[in-house]
N, C-alpha and C positions, 0 to 999 in steps of 0.2 A: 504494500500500500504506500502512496506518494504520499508523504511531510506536503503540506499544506502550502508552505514557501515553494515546495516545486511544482505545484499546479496552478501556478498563477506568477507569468514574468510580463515584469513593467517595459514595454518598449519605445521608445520615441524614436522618433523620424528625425533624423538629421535635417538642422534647416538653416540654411544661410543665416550667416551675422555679419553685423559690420559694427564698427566702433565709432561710436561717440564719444564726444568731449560738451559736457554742459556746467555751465556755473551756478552753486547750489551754494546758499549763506552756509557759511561758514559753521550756528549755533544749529543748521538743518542736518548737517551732515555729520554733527555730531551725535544727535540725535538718534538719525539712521543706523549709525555704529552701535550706541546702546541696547537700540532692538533690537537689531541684527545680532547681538551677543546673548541677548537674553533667548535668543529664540537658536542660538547653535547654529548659525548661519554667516555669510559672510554680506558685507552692507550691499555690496555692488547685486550677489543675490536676491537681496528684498528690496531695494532697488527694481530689479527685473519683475521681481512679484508685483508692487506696487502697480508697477506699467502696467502688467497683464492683467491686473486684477479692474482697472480701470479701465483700461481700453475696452476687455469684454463686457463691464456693465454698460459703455459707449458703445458697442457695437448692438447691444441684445436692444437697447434702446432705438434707436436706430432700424433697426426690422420690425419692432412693434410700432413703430410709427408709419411704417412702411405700408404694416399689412391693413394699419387703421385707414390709410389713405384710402388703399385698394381696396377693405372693404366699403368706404363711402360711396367711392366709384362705381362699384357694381350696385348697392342699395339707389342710387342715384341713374341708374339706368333699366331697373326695375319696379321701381315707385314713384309715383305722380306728383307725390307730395313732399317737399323741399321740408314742411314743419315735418314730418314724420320721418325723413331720412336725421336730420337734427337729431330728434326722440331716439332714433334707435343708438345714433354715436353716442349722444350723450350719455344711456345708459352701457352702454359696453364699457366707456373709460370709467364710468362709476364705479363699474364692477370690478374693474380691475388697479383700482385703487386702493390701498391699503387702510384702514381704519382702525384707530387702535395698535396699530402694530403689525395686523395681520393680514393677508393678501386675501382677498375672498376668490373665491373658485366661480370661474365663467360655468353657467349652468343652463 
């Protein structure tokens, strides 16, 4: 029977980098360094996490606006009525607006 660790390997894809050079206050970067220690890591890695972590809430954004466009578009070419197509957007982003802290489920 396989150990647990060997039925399960993490793989990433090799992906192009390129090196920047950006200027970061001086009290930010230290900063950075303190997290980055407390978390067993090195700053330029949470650094990268940072980015990524940002980028993809910018990017997920970004498609949900997208798909809100397209859904108007298509309600807007199947409904006569300009206040009803309004009605239904504005209930979608309601819905999926978080209240209290918590994301309510499109239903």
């Amino acid at each position: 029977m396989k150990k647990a660790e060997e039925e399960f390997e993490l793989r990433f894809r090799p992906r192009a980098v390129e090196a920047v050079s950006i200027e970061i206050p001086t009290d930010t970067l230290e900063s950075l360094k303190k997290v980055a220690a407390s978390r067993d890591m090195s700053y330029q890695a949470l650094l990268r996490f940072y980015i990524g972590q940002g980028l993809r809430q910018d990017l997920a954004k970004m498609f949900a606006d997208r798909v809100l466009e397209t859904t108007a578009e298509v309600l807007t070419r199947h409904l006569q009525s300009e206040k009803e197509v309004s009605a239904i957007m504005q209930e979608i982003r309601e819905a999926g607006t978080p209240s209290s802290g918590e994301q309510k489920p499109l239903t």
